[in-house]
C-alpha positions as CSV (number, residue, x, y, z in Angstrom):
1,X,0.0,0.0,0.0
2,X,2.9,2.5,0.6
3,X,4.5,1.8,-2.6
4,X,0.8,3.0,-4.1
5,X,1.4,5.4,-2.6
6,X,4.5,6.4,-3.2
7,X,4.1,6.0,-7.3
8,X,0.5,8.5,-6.7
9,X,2.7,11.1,-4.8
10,X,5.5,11.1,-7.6
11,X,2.9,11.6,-10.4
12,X,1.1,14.2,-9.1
13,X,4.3,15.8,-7.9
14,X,5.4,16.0,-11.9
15,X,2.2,16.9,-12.9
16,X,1.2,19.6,-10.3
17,X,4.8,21.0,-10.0
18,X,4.9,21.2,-14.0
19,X,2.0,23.2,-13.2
20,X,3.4,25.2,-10.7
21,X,6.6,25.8,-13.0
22,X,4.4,27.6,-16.0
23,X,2.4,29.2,-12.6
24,X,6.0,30.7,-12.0
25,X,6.6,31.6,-15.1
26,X,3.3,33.2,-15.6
27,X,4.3,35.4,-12.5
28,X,7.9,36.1,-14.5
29,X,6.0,37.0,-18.1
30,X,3.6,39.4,-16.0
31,X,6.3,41.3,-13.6
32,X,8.5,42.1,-16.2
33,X,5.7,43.2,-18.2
34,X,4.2,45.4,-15.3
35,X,5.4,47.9,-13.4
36,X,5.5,46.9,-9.5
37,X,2.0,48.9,-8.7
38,X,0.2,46.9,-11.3
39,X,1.9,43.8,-10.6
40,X,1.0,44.5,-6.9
41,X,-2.2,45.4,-7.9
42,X,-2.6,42.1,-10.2
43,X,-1.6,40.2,-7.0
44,X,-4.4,41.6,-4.4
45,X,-6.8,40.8,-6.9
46,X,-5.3,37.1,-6.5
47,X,-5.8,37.2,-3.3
48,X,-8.5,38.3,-3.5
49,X,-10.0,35.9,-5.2
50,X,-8.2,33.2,-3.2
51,X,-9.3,34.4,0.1
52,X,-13.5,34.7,-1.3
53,X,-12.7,30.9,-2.6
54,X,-11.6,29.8,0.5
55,X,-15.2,28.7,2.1
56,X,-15.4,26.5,-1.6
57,X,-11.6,25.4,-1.2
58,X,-13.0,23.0,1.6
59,X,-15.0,20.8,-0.7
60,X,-12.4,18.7,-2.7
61,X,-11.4,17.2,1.1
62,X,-15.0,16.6,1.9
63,X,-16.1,15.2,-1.4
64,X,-12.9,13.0,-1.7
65,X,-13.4,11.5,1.9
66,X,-17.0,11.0,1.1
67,X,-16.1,9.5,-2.2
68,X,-14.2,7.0,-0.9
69,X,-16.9,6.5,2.0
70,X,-19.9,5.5,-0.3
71,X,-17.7,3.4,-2.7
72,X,-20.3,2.9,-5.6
73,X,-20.6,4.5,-8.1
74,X,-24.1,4.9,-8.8
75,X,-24.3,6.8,-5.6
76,X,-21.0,9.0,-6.3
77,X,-23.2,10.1,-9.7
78,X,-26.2,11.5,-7.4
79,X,-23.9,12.9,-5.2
80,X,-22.0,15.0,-8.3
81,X,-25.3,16.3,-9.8
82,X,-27.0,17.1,-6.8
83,X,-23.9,19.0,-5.7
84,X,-22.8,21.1,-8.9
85,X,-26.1,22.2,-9.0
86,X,-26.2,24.2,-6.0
87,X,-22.6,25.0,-6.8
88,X,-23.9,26.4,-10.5
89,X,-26.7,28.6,-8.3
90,X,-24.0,30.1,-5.9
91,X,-21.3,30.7,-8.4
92,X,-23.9,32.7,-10.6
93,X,-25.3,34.7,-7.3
94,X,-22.4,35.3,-5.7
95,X,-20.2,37.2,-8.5
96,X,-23.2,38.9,-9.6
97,X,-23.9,40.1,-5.9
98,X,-20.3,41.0,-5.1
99,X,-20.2,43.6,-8.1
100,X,-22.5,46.0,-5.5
101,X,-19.3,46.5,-3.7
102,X,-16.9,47.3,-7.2
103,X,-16.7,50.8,-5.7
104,X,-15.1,49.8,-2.5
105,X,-12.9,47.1,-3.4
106,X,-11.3,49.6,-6.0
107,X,-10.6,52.3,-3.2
108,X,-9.5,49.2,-1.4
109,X,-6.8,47.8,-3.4
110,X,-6.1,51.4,-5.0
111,X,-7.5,50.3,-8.6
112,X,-7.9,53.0,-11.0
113,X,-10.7,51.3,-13.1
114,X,-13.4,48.5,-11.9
115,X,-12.7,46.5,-15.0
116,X,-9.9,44.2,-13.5
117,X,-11.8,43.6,-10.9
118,X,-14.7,42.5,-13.0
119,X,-12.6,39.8,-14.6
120,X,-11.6,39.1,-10.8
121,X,-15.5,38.3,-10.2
122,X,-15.8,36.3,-13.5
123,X,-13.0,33.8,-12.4
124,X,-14.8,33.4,-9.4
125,X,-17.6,32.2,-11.4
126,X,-15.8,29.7,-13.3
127,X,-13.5,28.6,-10.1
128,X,-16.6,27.7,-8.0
129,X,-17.2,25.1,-9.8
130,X,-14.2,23.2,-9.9
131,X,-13.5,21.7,-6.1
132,X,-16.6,19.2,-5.9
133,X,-15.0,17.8,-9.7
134,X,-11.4,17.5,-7.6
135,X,-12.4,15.8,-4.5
136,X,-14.4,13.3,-6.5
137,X,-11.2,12.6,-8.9
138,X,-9.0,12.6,-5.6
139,X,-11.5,10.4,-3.8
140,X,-11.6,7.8,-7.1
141,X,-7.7,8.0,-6.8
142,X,-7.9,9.6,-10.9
143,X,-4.4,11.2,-9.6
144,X,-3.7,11.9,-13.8
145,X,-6.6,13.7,-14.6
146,X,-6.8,15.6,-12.1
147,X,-2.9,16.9,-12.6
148,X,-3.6,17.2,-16.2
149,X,-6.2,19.7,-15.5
150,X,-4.1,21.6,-13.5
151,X,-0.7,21.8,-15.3
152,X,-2.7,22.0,-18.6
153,X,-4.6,25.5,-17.3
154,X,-1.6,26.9,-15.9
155,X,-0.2,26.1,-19.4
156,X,-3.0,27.5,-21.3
157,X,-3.1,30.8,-18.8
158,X,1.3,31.3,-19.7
159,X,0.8,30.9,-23.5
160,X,-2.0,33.4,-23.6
161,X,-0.1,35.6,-20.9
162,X,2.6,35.6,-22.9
163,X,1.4,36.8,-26.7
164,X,-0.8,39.0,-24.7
165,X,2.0,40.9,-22.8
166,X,5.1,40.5,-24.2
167,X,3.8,40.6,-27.5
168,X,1.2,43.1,-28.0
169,X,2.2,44.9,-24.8
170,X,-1.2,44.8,-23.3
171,X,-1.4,45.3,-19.5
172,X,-3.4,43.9,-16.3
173,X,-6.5,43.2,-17.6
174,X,-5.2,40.5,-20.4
175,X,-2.9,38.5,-17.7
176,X,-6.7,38.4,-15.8
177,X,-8.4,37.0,-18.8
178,X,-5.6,34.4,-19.2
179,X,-6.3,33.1,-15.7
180,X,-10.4,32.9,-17.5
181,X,-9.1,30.6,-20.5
182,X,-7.3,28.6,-17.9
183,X,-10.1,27.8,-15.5
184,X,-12.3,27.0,-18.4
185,X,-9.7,24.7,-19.5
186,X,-9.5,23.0,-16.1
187,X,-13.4,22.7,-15.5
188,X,-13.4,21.1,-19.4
189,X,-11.0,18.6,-18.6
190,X,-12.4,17.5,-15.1
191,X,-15.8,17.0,-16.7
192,X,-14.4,14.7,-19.3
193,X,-12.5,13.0,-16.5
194,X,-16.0,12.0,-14.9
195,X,-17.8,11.4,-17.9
196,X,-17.9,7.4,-17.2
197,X,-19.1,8.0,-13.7
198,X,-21.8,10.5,-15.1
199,X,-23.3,8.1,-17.9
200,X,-23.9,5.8,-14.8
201,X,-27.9,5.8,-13.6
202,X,-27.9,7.6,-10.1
203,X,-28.7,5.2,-6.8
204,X,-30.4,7.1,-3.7
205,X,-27.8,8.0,-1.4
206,X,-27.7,6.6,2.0
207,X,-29.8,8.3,4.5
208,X,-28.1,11.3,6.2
209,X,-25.0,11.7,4.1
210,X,-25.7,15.4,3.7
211,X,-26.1,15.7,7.2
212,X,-22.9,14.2,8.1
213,X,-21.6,15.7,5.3
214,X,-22.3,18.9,6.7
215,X,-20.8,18.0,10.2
216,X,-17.5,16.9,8.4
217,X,-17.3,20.2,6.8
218,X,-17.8,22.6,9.4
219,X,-14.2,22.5,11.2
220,X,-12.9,21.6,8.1
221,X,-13.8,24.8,6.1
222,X,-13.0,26.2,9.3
223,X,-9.8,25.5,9.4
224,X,-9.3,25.1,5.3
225,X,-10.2,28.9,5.1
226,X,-7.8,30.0,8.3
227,X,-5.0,28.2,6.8
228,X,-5.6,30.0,2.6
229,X,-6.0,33.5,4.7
230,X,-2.8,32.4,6.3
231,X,-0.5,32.8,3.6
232,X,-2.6,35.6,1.3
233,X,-3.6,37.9,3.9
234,X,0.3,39.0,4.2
235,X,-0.4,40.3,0.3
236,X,-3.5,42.3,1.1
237,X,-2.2,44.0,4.3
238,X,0.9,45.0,2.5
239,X,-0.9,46.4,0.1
240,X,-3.3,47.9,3.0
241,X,-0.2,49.5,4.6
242,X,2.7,49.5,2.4
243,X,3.0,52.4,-0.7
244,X,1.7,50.9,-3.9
245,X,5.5,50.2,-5.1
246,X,6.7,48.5,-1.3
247,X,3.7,46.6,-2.0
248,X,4.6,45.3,-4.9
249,X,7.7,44.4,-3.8
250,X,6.7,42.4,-0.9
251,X,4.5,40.7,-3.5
252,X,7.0,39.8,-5.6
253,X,9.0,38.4,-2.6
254,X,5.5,36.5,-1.7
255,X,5.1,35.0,-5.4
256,X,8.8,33.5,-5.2
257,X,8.3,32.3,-1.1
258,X,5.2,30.7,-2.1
259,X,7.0,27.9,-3.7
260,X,8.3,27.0,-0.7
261,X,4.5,26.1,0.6
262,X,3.4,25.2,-3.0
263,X,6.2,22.3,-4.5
264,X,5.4,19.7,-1.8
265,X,1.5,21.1,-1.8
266,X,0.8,18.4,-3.9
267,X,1.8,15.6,-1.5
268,X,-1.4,16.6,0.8
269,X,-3.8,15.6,-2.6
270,X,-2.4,11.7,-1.7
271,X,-2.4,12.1,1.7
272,X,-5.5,13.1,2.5
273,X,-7.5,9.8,0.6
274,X,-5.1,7.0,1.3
275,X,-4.9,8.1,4.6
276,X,-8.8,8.3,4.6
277,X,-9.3,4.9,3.3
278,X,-6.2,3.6,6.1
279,X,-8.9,4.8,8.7
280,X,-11.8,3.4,7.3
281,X,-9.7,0.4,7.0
282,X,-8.4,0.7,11.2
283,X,-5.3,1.6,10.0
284,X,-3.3,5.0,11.1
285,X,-1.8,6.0,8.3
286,X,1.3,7.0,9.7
287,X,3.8,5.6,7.2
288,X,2.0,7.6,4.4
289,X,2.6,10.5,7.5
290,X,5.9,10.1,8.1
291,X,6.6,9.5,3.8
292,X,4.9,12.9,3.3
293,X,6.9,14.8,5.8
294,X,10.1,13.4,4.8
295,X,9.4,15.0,1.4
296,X,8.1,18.1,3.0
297,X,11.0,18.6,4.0
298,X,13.2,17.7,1.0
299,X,12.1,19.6,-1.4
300,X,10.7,22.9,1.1
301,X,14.0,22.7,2.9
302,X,15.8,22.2,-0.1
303,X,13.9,25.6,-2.0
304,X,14.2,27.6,1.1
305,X,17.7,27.0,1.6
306,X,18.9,28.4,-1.9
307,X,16.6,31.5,-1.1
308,X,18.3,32.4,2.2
309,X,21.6,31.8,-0.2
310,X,20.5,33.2,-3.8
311,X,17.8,35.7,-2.8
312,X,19.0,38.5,-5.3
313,X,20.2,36.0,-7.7
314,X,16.6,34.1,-8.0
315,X,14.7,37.6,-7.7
316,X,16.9,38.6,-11.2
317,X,16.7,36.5,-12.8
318,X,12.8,35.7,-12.7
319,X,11.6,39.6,-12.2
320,X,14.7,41.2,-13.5
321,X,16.7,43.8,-11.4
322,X,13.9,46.2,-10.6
323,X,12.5,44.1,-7.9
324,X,15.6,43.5,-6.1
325,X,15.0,45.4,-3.0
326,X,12.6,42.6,-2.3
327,X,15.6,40.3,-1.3
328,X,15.7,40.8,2.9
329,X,12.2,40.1,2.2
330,X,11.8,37.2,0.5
331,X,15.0,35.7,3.0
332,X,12.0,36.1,6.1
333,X,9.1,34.3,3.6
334,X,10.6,31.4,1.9
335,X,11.4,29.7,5.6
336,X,7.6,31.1,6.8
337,X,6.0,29.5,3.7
338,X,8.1,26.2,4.5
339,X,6.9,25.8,7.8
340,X,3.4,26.1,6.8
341,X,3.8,23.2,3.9
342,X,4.6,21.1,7.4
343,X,1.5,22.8,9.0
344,X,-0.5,21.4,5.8
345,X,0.6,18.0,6.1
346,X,-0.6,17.7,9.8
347,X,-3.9,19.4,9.1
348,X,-5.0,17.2,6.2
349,X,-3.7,13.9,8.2
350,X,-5.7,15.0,11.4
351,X,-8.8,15.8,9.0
352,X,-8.7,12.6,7.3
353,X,-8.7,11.0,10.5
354,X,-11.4,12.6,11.8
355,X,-9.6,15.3,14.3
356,X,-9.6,19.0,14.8
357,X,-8.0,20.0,17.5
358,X,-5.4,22.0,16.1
359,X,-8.0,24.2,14.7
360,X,-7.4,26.3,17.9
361,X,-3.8,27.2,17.1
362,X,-4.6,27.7,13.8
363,X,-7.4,29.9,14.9
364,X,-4.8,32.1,17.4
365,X,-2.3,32.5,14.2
366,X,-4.8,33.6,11.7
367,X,-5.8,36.1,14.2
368,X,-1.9,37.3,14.9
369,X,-0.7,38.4,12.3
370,X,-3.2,40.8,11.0
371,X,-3.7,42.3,15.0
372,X,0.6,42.1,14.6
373,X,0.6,43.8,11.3
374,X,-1.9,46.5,12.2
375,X,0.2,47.6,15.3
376,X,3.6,46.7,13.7
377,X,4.0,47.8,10.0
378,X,6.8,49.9,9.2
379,X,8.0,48.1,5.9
380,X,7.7,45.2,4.0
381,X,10.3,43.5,6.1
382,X,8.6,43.9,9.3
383,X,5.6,41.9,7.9
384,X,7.6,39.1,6.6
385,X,8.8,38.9,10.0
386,X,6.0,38.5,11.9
387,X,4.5,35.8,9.3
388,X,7.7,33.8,10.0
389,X,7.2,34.2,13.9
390,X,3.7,33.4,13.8
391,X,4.4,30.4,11.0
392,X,6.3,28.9,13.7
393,X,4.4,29.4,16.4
394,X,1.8,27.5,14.5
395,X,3.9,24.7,13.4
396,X,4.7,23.9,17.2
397,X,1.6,23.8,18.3
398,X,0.0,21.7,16.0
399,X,2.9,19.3,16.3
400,X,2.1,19.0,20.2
401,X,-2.0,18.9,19.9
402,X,-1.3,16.2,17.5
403,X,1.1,14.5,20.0
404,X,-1.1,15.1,22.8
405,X,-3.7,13.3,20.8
406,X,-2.0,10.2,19.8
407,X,-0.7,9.7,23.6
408,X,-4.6,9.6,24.6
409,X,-5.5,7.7,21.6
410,X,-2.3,4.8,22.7
């Protein structure tokens, strides 16, 4: 069973970090192409979006635990349609409903016309309906398709990036509308992923799924949203705080940190299903634990250490030499955005398994750093620091609840 899944982690690893590589280079096409206010201004928007997503970002864990739960796949069919059509109702009402406040978010994130924030609100609409489609492929262990999907939108959203802005020269709006042609791509290929399991007729679904559905959810979107406003709140505070070019420094330094949290990000996609099925099974799970952190580490450690080296280098040549400055920065983030790819792997092995007690000190972090940044905000730097303080101090304590936990469990 470990060497399954060890072969699922190095697929999706290739697959997911190919994305991640044109993600990156998406990021390199747009900041030489922008000056550092847009490109800050392009990143808020991101977050942005990524922070509004976060309440939907909980439903690939509960669909692909529940997936695995009811097994058959008549029932899996009901559970698809039933669910992308509320997900089709909310991801009409609630882009339409969030363009009331296109005044505010503009004076917000300092935007000198709505319409990127428009195309903001249309990405929502098409990226709401994606996580049921992932949990479901994670939950039927469809590890290809589902990375496919990925690295093929981030492909699609460079290529068009790239004519756009270093062709023709265009500007903010056109790298937006690449991320549109990408998320269509994604949602296309997910659908043709699950065509076999929608040509199936649908079986009733065992009484009270919903309900327990529901239950499962709760402290998991809880602590699924606390841990995405984790590492994007640090953008939109620095843009809050910082002048519109400080900000887009410290977003630079964000984009290239972010690696550290995103190349083992993948790993978590395995985790969380094998180690779902272990329990169902009365197994723990802990060698798929122990395999993930061990990676974690590798290849987080391994990232972080050439930024605390290479800061300037790396920052050059991807951004050129106008975002240098963002150097001291990006040496505080890379090792805060590693800690928190360990934070990930305990949180999505303790959900699996049922258990959310470290929800608390993932509560007491989210809550730190925008009470530390609000009293403590002098530069860029400042805030960098106080995400690696908090990281930690996240890091440790989720380490002892789950410790505490498995002594009581022994």
């Amino acid at each position: 069973m470990l060497k399954i899944f060890l072969r699922q982690n190095i697929v999706v690893l290739i697959l997911l970090n190919s994305g991640n590589f044109c993600n990156y280079l998406f990021q390199v096409v747009v900041g030489r192409a922008l000056d550092p206010a847009e490109y800050g201004s392009l990143n808020s928007l991101a977050a942005l979006l990524s922070v509004i997503m976060a309440p939907a970002s909980v439903m690939p864990v509960v669909f692909a635990k529940f997936t695995i739960e009811l097994g058959d796949t008549a029932r899996i069919r009901n559970l698809i349609s039933t669910c992308m059509k509320g997900m089709g109702l909310i991801a009409l009402v609630v882009p339409v409903g969030a363009t009331l406040f296109t005044g505010t978010a503009m004076g917000y994130l300092k935007l000198t016309e709505p319409t990127p924030y428009l195309i903001m609100l249309l990405n929502l609409s098409v990226a709401l309906l994606l996580p049921p489609m992932w949990g479901v492929l994670q939950g039927l262990s469809r590890f290809t398709y589902f990375g496919v999907a990925s690295a093929g939108a981030m492909f699609i959203r460079l290529a068009i990036a790239f004519v756009a802005l270093r062709l023709f020269g265009q500007g903010i709006n056109a790298a937006l509308s690449a991320w549109t042609f990408g998320l269509i791509f994604e949602l296309a290929i997910s659908a043709l992923a699950l065509r076999d399991v929608m040509r199936v007729p649908a079986a009733p679904l065992p009484a009270g799924i919903f309900r327990r559905m529901v239950r499962f959810a709760i402290p998991a979107l809880a602590s699924t949203t606390m841990f995405i406003f984790m590492w994007n709140v640090d953008i939109i505070l620095a843009r809050l705080y910082c002048s519109p070019y400080d900000s887009g420094l410290y977003a630079n330094a964000a984009i290239i940190g972010h690696i550290a949290l995103f190349l083992p990000a993948a790993l978590v996609n395995v985790l969380l299903p094998h180690v779902a099925k272990a329990h169902k099974e009365g197994l723990s799970g802990g060698g798929a634990l122990a395999a993930s952190l061990a990676l974690c580490v590798v290849l987080s450690g391994g990232f972080c250490l050439l930024c605390l080296i290479w800061s300037e280098e790396i920052i050059s040549l991807l951004f050129g030499a106008k975002f240098i400055p963002a150097a001291p920065i990006l040496q505080l983030l890379s090792p805060a955005m590693a800690l928190l790819s360990l934070c990930n792997v305990l949180i999505n092995f303790s959900m699996a398994r049922n258990r959310f007690s470290f929800i608390k000190v993932l509560a007491l972090g989210a809550g730190l750093v925008p009470a530390l940044v609000y009293a403590f905000h002098a530069d860029g730097r400042t805030i960098a620091l106080i995400m690696l303080g908090v990281s930690a101090l996240i890091l440790a304590g989720i380490t002892l609840t789950l410790t505490i936990e498995e002594r009581k469990q022994a």
